[in-house]
Each structure stands twice: as structure tokens, then as C-alpha cells.
C-alpha positions in Angstrom: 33.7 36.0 -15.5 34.2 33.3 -18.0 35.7 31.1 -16.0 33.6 31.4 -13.0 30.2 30.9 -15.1 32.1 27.6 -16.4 32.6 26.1 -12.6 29.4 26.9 -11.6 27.9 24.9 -14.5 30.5 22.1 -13.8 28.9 22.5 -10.2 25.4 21.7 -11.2 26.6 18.5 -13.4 28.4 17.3 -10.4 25.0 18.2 -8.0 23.2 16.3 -10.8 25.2 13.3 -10.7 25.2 12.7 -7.1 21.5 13.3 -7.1 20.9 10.5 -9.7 23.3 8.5 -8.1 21.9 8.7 -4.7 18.1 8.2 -6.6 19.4 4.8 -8.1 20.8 4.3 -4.3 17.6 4.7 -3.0 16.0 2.3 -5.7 18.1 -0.3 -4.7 16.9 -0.5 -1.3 14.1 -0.4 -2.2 14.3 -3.0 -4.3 16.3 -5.3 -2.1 13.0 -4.8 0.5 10.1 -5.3 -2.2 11.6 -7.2 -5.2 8.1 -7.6 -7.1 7.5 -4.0 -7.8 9.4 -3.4 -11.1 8.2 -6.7 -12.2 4.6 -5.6 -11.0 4.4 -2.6 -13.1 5.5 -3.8 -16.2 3.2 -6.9 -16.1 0.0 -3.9 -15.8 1.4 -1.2 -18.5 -1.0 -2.7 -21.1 -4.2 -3.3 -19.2 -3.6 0.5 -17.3 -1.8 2.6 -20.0 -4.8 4.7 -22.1 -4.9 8.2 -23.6 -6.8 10.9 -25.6 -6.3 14.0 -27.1 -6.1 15.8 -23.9 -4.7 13.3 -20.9 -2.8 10.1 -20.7 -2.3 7.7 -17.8 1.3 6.4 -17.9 2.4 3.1 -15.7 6.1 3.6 -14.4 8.6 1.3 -15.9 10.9 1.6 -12.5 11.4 2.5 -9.4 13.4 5.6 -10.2 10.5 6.8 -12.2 8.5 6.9 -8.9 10.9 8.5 -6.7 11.5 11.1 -9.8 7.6 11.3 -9.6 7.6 12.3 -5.9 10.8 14.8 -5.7 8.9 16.6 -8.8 5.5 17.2 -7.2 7.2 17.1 -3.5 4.6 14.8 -2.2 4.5 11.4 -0.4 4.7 8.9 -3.1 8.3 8.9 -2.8 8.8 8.9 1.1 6.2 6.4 2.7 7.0 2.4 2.7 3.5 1.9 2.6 3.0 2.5 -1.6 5.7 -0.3 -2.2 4.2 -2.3 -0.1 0.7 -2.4 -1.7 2.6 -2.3 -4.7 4.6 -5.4 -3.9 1.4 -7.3 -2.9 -1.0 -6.0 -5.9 -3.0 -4.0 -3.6 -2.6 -0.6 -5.3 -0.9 0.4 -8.2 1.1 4.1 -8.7 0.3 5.8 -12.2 1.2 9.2 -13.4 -1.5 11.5 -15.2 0.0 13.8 -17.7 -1.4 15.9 -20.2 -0.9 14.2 -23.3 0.7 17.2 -25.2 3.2 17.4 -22.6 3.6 13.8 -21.5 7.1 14.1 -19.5 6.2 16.4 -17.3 4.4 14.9 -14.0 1.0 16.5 -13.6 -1.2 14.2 -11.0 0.3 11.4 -9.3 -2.4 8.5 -9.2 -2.8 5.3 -6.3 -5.1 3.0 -7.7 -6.6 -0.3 -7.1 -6.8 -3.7 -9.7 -10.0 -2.8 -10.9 -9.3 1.0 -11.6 -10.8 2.3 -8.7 -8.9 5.8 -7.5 -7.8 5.8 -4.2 -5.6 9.1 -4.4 -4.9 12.0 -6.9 -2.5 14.4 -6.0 -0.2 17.2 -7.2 2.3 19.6 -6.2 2.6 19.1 -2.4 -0.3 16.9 -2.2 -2.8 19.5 -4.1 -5.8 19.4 -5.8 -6.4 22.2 -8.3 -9.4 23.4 -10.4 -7.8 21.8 -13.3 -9.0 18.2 -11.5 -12.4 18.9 -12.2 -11.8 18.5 -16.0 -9.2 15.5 -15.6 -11.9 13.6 -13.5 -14.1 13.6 -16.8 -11.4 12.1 -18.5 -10.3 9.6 -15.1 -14.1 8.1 -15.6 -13.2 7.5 -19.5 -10.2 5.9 -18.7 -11.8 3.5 -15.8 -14.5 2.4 -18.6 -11.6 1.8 -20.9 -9.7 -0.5 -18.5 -12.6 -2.5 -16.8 -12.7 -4.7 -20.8 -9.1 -5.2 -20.4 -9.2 -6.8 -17.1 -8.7 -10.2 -16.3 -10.2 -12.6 -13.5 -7.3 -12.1 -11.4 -7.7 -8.4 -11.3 -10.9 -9.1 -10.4 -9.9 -11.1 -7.6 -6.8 -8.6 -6.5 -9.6 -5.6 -6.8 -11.7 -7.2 -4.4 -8.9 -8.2 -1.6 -8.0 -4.4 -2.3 -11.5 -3.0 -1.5 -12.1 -4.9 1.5 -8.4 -3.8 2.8 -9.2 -0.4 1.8 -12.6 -0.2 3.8 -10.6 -1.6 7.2 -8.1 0.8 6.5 -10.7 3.5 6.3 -12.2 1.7 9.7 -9.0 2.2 11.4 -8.1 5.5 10.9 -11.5 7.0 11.6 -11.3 4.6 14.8 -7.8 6.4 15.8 -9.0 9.7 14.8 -6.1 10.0 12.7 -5.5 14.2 12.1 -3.3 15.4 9.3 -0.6 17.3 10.6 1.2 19.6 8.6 0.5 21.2 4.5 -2.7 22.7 3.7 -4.9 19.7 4.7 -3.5 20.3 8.2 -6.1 19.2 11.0 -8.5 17.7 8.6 -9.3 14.2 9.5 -7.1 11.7 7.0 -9.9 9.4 6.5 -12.5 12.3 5.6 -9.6 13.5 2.7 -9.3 10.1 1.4 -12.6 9.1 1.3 -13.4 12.0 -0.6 -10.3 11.6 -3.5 -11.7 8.2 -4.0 -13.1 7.2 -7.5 -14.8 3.6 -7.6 -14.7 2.2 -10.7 -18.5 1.4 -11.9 
């Protein structure tokens, strides 16, 4: 019995090696397609990074972070191009929300524009909870907070984002756009994100 229990451990290192190999795999290739987006989240973490007592809003240091991110809530972030893409042209920004007393694990999973407007806040398979209710209160603290630090050029990005965000919106309720599968399925995409959206006073 011994020596079984012993392989079987030596059989999850060796699961949990591939894995983190094939995660930094992945991050190269990403990488290699959108080579701003490391740089882009480091050059936010002090303007976006704020906390209290209760929640924190962390900014990713890399890539690996957000595909960690994704596989631990199993929703989108981690699977669809289209996040590194606004990412790699300053559109929208990902950010973790975790409770501050228990700041590595991944709570809500945030998209958000330069100027701190929420586009998306999701959880385990692309859930809201009740618990949202109470983070919102602390969301609107944190958007308050962040609108001093900004700078003219986030100004500028937030902007460009919003306008791309309202064609966006234009589009998919012009295409009818249904989700298909999870516990949203057959609600109308546009209807969901219009409704998970947080503008920034």
C-alpha cells in the first residue's frame, strides 16, 4: 500500500508539471501573437491596484496569471482571442477581485475599460452570485479611487473604448446574437452584458 500511495503522488507531480508546462506553452503563443500585453499590465498595476478591509482588485503581472485565472473559475477569460486583443490595444483591461483576507484565491474575474468602467464580472462558470451585491458597493469605491489616479491618456483610451463598446453592443443586438450553452443559455448576449456593465461616474 505504501508503495502504491507513493506513485500516485509521483503521478500528480508529473500531471502538475505538464500542466504548467503546457500553461507557459500557451503563454508563449500568446505572447508571440499580442506582445504588448505583459508590458500593458504592468504599466496600469499602480493606477488599478486598490483595496480595503474586505476586497482587493489585483492587476495580473503575466499572462500565466490570466490563463491560471480562467482554468480556476472555468470561464472564458482564458479561451477567447478577443480579451488579448483589447488588451493588446488598451481597450479593456482583465483584473481579478479577491477578498482581501484571502487574496490568492480567484473570486470575480473583472474586464474593464481605461477609465474604470466595468464591462464584465464573472465567477465560477461565468456566474453571478448573491455575494456580488455586496462586492458592487465596494466596485463603486474602487472606481472613485481610481478616477484621481488617471492620466490624460486614459482619458483618451476610455473614450475610444466606450465608443468601441457601444458598436459592439450595436452589433450584436443587430445579429441577434443568442448565448448558447451554461446557465445564460438563450438569453440574448447583448441584454447580459449590458446589464454586468458598471460606468464609471
Amino acid at each position: 500500500p505504501g508503495a502504491w500511495l507513493k506513485n500516485d503522488f509521483l503521478d500528480d507531480d508529473v500531471v502538475e508539471i505538464i500542466e504548467q508546462e503546457n500553461l507557459m506553452l500557451q503563454a508563449g503563443e500568446i505572447l508571440r501573437d499580442y506582445p504588448h500585453v505583459e508590458e500593458h499590465m504592468r504599466s496600469v498595476k499602480a493606477t488599478y491596484e486598490y483595496g480595503d478591509e474586505n476586497y482587493t482588485v489585483l492587476v495580473p503581472d503575466r499572462i500565466e496569471d490570466i490563463l491560471n485565472e480562467g482554468r480556476n473559475l472555468h470561464h472564458c477569460v482564458d479561451k477567447q482571442d478577443r480579451y488579448w486583443d483589447r488588451l493588446e490595444r488598451k481597450e479593456s483591461y482583465v483584473f481579478f477581485l479577491r477578498r482581501t483576507n484571502n487574496i490568492e484565491q480567484s473570486y470575480y474575474t473583472l474586464e474593464v475599460e481605461p477609465g474604470g468602467t466595468i464591462r464584465q464580472k464573472r465567477t465560477m462558470y461565468d456566474r453571478q452570485e448573491d455575494d456580488i451585491e455586496e462586492a458592487t458597493e465596494f466596485l463603486q469605491k474602487w472606481q472613485k479611487e481610481i478616477r484621481k489616479r488617471l492620466t490624460e491618456e486614459d482619458y483618451a483610451l476610455a473614450e475610444k473604448s466606450r465608443i468601441l463598446r457601444l458598436e459592439n453592443f450595436k452589433q450584436l443586438r443587430k445579429d441577434n446574437v443568442i448565448i448558447n450553452t451554461g446557465h445564460l443559455q438563450g438569453a440574448k448576449l447583448v441584454d447580459v452584458l449590458m446589464a454586468d456593465l458598471m460606468v464609471a461616474a
